[in-house]
Residue, then its C-alpha position, 0 to 999 in steps of 0.5 A: x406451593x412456595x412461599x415469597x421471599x416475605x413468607x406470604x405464598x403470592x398465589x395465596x388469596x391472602x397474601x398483601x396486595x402489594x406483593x403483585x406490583x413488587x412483582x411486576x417491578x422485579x419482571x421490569x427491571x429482569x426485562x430491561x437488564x435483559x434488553x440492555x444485555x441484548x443491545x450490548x451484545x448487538x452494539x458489540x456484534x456490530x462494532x466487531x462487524x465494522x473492526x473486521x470491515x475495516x480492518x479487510x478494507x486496510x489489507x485490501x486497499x494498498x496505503x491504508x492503515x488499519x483502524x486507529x481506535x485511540x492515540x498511537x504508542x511504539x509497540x515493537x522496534x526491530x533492526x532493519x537496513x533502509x531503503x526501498x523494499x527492505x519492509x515488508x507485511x506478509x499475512x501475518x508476519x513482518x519481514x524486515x531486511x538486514x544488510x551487513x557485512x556477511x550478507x543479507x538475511x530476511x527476519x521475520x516478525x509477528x506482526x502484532x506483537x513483534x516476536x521473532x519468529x525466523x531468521x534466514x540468510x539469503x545472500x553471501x558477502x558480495x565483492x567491495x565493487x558490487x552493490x549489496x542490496x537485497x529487497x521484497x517490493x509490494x506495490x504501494x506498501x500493500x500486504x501479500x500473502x504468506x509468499x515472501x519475493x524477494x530480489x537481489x543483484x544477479x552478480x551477488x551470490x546467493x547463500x548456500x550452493x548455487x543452482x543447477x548450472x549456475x556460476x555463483x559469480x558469472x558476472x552478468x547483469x541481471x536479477x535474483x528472486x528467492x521465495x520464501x514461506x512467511x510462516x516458517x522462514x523456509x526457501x521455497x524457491x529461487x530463479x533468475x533473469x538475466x539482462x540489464x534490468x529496467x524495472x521490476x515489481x510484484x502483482x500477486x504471487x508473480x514477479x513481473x520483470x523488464x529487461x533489455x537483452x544483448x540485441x538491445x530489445x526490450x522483454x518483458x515478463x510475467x514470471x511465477x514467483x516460487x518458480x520463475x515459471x513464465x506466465x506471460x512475454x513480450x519482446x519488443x520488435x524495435x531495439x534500442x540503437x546500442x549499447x553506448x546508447x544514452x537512452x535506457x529502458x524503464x518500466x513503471x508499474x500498478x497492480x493492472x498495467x505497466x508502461x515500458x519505456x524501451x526500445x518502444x513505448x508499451x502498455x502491458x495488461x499485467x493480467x493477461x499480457x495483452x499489448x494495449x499500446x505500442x508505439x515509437x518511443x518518445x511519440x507521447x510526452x507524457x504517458x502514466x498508467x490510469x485504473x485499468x488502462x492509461x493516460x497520454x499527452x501528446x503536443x499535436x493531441x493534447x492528453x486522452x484517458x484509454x480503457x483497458x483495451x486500449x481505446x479512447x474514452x475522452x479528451x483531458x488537458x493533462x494526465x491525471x495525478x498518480x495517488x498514493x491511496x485510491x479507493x475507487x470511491x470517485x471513480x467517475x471523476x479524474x483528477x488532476x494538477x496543472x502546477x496552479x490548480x488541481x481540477x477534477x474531470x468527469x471520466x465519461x465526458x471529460x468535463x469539468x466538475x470543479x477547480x481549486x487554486x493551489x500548488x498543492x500536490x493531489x496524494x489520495x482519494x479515500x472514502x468520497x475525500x481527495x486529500x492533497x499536500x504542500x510540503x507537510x501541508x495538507x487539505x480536504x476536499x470533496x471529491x465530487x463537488x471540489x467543497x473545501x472539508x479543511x486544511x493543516x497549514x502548521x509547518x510540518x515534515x513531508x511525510x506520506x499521507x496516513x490514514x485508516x479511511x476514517x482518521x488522518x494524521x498529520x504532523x507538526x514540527x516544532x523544533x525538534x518535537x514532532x506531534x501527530x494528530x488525529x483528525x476526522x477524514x471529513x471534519x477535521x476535527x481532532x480526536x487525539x494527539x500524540x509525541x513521536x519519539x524524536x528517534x523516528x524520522x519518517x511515518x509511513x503504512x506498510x501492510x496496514x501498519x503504521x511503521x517508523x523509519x530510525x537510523x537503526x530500523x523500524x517502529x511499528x506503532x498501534x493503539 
């Protein structure tokens, strides 16, 4: 038999008696360390369960930032042109747009750690009289997938050979699109649409267009972005009463529909193409896309909220707000700004549930809280009851709202110093604060990132 450590064996009768507590001792203290290892192991398993939750939600909710654990710090900078579109998170990897006097190209980025990963050039030097601009739109700054869309003026030639029966400079209006794979930087495709161009925009993998063609009708597209294949159409009936016209088409578009202001006033089913409106142009004062339909006002009707068929669901007394963020969590309550107060609306009955006097404009709603802004000014509220969480009324710079569903951050100004804080989503409480580098200008989430603008490009700025 084996010996204790004190040279007793602790089966033997003889051994002393104080042998068998020290050994319940040591089996309490192996048990509590193993119980303690079990709780860790838990503690971490769910802490990486709430991380990839969070970090999913981030990705999939257009205008959220991935969770912001402790104070922020630059952790790569790149150069980039400025402007709309010249920023975009695909998969993994930040594409930015370089604008020069050769052309324009697309660089890719890891997006964690910044590393280069490719560079490609799109388009030749354009003419001193044309307008070189080159841009890859995501709705609201969301994250796509590993197809780069990208788009260029028509009249602007593309690098490298043009295509099949194509003039590099034709010289009509009209728009470019070149798809390129994320990973590798590789042209995948390249299509055009030809047309004085209202509007564009991405919905998945597809590049919806509008335009309006010589007749001076108005078409709209949904178009595959790799190929141009068309997916959808439609055409207007009525066309706009000439070239010289003041009037112009415009096309305003969300991830569900898009209202085309043109030679008639059209709501599109971004899914299917379905006409869920049509009407004479100028009929409806107001008219906004609204979740998966739309909201009009009319001075002989006053403003209604339509599904997305098209059919009346109640009476409001304007359209709602467009926000930033919306993450479905309110969905039975519209909200909306009369200049003076910002009110909240039962979507099924159209009654009011609560009222707020303030000029402050509504920017999201994100987990149950409607946050609102007044020129870098920001408050809380519940957006149910309308309760009033808190408020930041330190001068500030506009910047959109930030926020990872759990942290806001906003910012003070003083002088030239600007301070970001951290603040609880529903207590306002701050957690940490942080100097922006006085070479940032403006904060904003693309992709789940928080990106800084400076005169030379961007930051991107994490934990």
């Amino acid at each position: 038999m084996a010996a204790g450590e004190d040279g007793w064996d602790p089966d033997d009768e003889a051994a002393p008696h104080g042998w068998p507590a020290r050994r319940r001792r040591v089996l309490a203290w192996v048990a509590a360390i193993g119980a303690a290892v079990l709780v860790l192991a838990a503690l971490a398993a769910w802490d990486d369960a709430r991380r990839a939750d969070a970090y999913e939600r981030a990705v999939s909710v257009p205008g959220l930032l991935e969770p912001l654990d402790g104070p922020v710090h630059v952790t790569w900078r790149a150069a980039a042109a400025s402007g709309e579109g010249s920023v975009v998170v695909a998969d993994d990897t930040l594409v930015v747009v370089e604008q020069d006097s050769s052309g324009g190209s697309l660089v890719g980025h890891a997006a964690e750690t910044g590393q280069h990963r490719w560079t490609t050039r799109v388009t030749g030097p354009p003419a001193a009289t044309e307008r070189a601009w080159l841009q890859c739109p995501s709705w609201r700054g969301a994250r796509v997938s590993g197809l780069v869309l990208c788009t260029t003026d028509l009249a602007i030639p593309v690098y490298g050979d043009p295509a099949p029966g194509e003039s590099v400079a034709d010289g009509l209006e009209g728009l470019r699109v070149v798809a390129v794979d994320a990973a590798t930087g590789r042209s995948v495709g390249s299509w055009t649409e030809k047309g004085d161009v209202a509007g564009f925009g991405r919905v998945d993998d597809d590049i919806v267009v509008a335009v309006t063609d010589p007749d001076g009708r108005t078409l709209v597209q949904r178009r595959a972005g790799r190929t141009g294949d068309v997916v959808w159409s439609y055409r207007s009936l009525q066309q706009l009463s000439g070239t010289l016209a003041i009037e112009r088409a415009s096309m305003e578009l969300t991830d569900r529909v898009a209202v085309v202001r043109g030679a008639e006033l059209v709501v599109l089913r971004l899914d299917d193409g379905e006409v869920v409106v049509a009407e004479a142009r100028g009929q409806a004062v107001a008219l906004v896309p609204f979740r998966d339909g739309f909201a009009a006002w009319t001075p002989a009707r006053g403003g209604w909220m339509f599904d997305r068929d098209g059919e009346p669901v109640t009476a409001l007394p304007a359209v709602p707000s467009s926000l930033a963020i919306d993450d479905e969590s309110a969905q039975e309550v519209a909200i909306l700004s009369t200049g003076v107060a910002v009110r909240g609306f039962e979507v099924a009955t159209g009654n009011e549930l609560w009222s707020l006097s303030t000029r402050a404009t509504p920017q999201a709603v994100v987990d149950d809280t409607l946050l609102v802004a007044d020129d870098g000014r920001w408050a809380a509220y519940d957006a149910h009851t309308g309760a009033s969480l808190w408020s930041h009324e330190l001068e500030a710079p506009a910047w959109p709202v930030l926020t990872d569903g759990s942290l806001v951050l906003t910012a003070v100004e003083d002088g030239d110093r600007v301070t970001l804080l951290a603040r609880g989503l529903r207590d306002g409480a701050q957690r940490w604060q942080v100097s922006v580098p006085p070479q940032v200008t403006r904060l904003s989430a693309i992709g789940g990132l928080l990106v800084g603008r400076t005169d030379e490009g961007v930051v991107v700025l994490a934990p």
